[in-house]
C-alpha positions as CSV (number, residue, x, y, z in Angstrom):
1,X,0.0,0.0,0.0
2,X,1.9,3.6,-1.2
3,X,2.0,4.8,2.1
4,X,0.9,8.4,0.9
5,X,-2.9,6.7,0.5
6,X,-2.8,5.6,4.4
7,X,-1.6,8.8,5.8
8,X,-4.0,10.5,3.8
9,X,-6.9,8.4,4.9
10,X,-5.8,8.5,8.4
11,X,-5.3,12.3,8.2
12,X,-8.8,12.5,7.2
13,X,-7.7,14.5,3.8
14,X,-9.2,11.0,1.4
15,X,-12.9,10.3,1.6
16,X,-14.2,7.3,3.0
17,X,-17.6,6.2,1.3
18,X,-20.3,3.9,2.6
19,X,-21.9,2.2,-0.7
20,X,-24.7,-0.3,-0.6
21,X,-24.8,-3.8,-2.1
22,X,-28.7,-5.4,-2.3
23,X,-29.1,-9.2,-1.1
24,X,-32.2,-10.8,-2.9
25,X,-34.5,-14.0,-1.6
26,X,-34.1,-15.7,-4.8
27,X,-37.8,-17.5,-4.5
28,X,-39.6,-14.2,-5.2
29,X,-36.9,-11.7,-6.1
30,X,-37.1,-9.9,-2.8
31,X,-34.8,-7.3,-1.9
32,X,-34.5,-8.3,1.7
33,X,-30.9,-6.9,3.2
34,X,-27.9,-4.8,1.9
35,X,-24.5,-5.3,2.8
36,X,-21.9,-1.8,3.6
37,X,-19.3,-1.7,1.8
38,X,-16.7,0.9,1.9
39,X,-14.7,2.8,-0.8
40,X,-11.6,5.6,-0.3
41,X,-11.9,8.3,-3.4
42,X,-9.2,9.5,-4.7
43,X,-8.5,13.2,-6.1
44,X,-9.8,12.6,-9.3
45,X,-13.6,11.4,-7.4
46,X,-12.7,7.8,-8.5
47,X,-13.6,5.1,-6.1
48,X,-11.7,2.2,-4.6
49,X,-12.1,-0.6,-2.1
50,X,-11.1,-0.5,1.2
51,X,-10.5,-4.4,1.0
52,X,-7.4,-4.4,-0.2
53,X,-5.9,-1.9,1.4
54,X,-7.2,-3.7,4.7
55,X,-5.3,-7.1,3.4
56,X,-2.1,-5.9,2.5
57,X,0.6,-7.8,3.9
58,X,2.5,-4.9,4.7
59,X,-0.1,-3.0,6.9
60,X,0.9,-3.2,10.7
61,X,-1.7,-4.3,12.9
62,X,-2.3,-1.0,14.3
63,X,-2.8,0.5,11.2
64,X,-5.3,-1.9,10.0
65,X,-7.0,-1.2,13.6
66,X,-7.0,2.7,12.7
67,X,-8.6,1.7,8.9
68,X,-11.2,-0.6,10.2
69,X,-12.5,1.5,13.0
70,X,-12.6,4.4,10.1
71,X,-14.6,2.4,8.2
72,X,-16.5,1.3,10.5
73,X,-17.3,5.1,11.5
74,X,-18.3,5.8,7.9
75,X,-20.7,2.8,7.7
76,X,-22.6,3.6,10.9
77,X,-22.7,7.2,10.2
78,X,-24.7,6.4,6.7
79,X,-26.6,3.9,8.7
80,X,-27.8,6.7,11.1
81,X,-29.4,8.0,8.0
82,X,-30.7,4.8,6.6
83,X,-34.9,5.2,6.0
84,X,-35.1,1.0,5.2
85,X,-35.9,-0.2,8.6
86,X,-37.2,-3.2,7.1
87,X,-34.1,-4.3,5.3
88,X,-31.3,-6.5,7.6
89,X,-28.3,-3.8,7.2
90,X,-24.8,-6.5,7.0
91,X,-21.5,-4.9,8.2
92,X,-18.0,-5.8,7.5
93,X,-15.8,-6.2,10.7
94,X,-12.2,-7.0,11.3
95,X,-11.8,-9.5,14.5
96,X,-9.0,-7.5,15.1
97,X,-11.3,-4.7,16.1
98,X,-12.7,-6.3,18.9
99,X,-9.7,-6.2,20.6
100,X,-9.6,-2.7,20.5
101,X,-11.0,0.0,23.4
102,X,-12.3,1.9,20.7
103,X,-14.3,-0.2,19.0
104,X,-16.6,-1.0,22.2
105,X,-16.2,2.6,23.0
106,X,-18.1,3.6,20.0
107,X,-20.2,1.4,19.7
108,X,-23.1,2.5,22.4
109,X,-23.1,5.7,19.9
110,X,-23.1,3.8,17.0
111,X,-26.4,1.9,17.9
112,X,-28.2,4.6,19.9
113,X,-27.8,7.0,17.0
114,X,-29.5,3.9,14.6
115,X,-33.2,5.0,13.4
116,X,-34.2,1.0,13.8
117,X,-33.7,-1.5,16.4
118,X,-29.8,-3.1,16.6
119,X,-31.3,-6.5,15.7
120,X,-31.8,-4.9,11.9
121,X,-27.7,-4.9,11.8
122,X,-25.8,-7.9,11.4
123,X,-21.9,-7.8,11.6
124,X,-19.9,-10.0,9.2
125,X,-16.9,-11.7,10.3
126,X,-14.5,-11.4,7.7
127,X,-12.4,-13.3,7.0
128,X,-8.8,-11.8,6.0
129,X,-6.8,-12.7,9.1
130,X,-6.9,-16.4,10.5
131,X,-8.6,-16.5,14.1
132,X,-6.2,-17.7,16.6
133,X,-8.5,-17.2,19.6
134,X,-11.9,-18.7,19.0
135,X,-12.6,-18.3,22.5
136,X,-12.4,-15.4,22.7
137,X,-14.5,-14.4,19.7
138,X,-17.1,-16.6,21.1
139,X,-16.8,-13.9,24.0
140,X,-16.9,-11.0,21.8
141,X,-19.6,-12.1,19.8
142,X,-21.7,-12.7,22.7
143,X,-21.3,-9.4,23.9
144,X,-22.3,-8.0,20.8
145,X,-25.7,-9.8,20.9
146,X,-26.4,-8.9,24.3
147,X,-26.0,-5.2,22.7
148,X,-28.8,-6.4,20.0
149,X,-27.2,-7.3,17.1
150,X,-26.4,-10.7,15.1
151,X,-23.7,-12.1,13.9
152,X,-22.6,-13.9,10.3
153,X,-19.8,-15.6,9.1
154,X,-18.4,-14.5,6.1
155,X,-16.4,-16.1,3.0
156,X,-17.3,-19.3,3.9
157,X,-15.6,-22.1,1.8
158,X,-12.5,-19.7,0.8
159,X,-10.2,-22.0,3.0
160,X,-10.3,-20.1,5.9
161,X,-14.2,-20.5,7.6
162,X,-14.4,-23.7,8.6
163,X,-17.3,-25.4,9.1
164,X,-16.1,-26.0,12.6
165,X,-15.5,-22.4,13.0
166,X,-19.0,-22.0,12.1
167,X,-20.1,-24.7,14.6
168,X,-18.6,-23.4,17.5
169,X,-19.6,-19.9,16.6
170,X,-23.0,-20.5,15.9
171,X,-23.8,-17.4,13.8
172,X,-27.4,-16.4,13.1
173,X,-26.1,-16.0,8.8
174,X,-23.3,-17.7,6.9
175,X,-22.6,-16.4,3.9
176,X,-20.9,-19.3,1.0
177,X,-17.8,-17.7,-1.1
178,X,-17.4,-16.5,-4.4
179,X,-14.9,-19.2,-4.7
180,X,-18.0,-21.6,-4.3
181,X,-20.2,-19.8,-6.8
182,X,-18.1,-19.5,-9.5
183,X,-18.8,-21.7,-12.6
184,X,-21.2,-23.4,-10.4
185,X,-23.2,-24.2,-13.6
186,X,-20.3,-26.2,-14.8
187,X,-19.0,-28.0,-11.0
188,X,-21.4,-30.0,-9.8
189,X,-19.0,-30.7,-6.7
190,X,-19.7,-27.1,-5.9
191,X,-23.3,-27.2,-7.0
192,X,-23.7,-30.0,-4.0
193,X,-21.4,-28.4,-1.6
194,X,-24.2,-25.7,-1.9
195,X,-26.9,-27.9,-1.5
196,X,-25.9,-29.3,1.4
197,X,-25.0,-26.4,2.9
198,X,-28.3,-24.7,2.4
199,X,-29.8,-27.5,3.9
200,X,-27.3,-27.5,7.0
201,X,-28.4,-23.5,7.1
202,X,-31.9,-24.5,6.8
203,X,-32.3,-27.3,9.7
204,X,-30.0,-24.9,12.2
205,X,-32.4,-21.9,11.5
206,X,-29.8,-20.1,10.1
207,X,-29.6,-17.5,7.0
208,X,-28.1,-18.5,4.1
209,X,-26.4,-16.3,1.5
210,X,-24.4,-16.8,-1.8
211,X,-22.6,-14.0,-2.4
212,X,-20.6,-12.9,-5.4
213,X,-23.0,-14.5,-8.5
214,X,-22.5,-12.6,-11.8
215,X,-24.2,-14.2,-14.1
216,X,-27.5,-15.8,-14.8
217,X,-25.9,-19.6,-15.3
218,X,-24.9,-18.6,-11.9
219,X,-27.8,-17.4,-10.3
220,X,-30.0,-20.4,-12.1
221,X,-27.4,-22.7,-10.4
222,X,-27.2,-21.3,-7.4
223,X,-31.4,-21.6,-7.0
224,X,-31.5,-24.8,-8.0
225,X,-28.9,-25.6,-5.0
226,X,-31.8,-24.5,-3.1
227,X,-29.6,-21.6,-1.7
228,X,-32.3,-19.0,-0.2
229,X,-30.7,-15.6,-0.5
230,X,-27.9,-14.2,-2.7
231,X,-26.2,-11.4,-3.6
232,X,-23.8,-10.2,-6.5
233,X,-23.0,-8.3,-10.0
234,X,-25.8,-10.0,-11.9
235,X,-28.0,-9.0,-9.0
236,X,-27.1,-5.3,-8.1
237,X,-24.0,-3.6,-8.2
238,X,-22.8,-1.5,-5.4
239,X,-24.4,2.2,-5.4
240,X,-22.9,5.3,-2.7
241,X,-26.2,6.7,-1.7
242,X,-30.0,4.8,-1.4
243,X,-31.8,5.2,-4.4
244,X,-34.3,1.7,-4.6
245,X,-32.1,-0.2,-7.1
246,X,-34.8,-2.4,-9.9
247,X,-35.7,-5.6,-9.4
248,X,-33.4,-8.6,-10.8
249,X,-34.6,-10.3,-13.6
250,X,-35.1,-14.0,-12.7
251,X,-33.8,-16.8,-14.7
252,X,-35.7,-17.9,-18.3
């Protein structure tokens, strides 16, 4: 990461950006939840994800703290003037932020300035650092439901989430890879992978998302894995402010 882009965004002198992703439930073409996403803009108004900036090797463990909890500012702030209460609003989180003071510190504000009870915002656990204390995300996570809101696993099948990890977590969403979704059409291993999956979701109660479909051999696939909800290109692209984005066309 040029180290000019961090200082800047730490400095406050680059934008950070909340933009919006829709989640649909495939069966009817509902727009049922969005996920945050956030984007730093450069000089020219161009947009870029925060991801990899968050997953660069390079980036100290403080500093990804700093970027996190900046984005996590951003996101809440455009939440405060969210007017879908009846969407579920998903939220990417480090675990390294719940280590942090300042996360916990900020979050009583964060919620009480919400126009919709907590339990509409579900925080993702990324996935972009391995876990070495499950315990004590188990501990954390707790404590965030006690403050109202659920929890979801994220990147599930991209070598990382385990289904054991999900197990001993017990998350109220998981949400299934891109690495999963891709070609599914053509892999029926991954077609029944998803199957069974959305069946595991289903008899543990739990929501079940695909995530990154882009096209309609995809989505067609993905349905016919009997996956409930999912989300992607072919679906709705990301948008930086709340217009009601059309309806997805379903499959021929």
């Amino acid at each position: 990461m040029p180290q000019g882009i961090l200082q800047s965004l730490l400095a406050g002198e680059r934008r950070i950006v909340a933009h919006v992703q829709p989640m649909y439930r495939l069966r009817d073409h509902l727009w049922v939840a969005q996920e945050y996403l956030t984007r730093h803009v450069d000089r020219e108004g161009e947009a870029h994800p925060m991801g990899p900036l968050l997953q660069a090797p390079e980036l100290a463990p403080a500093q990804r703290l700093a970027l996190d909890l900046l984005c996590l500012e951003e996101t809440f702030r455009a939440l405060a003037s969210e007017d879908a209460p009846d969407l579920l609003h998903f939220v990417n989180l480090e675990p390294l932020s719940l280590e942090a003071e300042g996360f916990w510190t900020a979050l009583p504000r964060w919620l009480e300035a919400l126009p919709f009870p907590a339990d509409r915002v579900v925080l993702e656990f990324t996935e972009g650092q391995r876990i070495h204390d499950m315990e004590a995300l188990r501990g954390h996570a707790a404590r965030l439901r006690e403050a109202g809101l659920r929890i979801a696993v994220d990147d599930l099948g991209a070598g990382v989430a385990s289904l054991g990890h999900v197990a001993r977590l017990a998350p109220d969403f998981i949400k299934a890879d891109r690495s999963l979704v891709e070609q599914v059409h053509r892999r029926p291993y991954q077609a029944a992978l998803l199957n069974a999956l959305a069946h595991f979701a289903q008899r543990m109660h739990l929501g079940f998302i695909a995530e990154g479909i882009e096209t309609l051999e995809e989505l067609e696939a993905v349905m016919d894995a009997d996956v409930p909800w999912g989300q992607g290109y072919i679906l709705g692209r990301p948008w930086p402010t709340a217009p009601r984005p059309l309806a997805p066309a379903g499959p021929a």
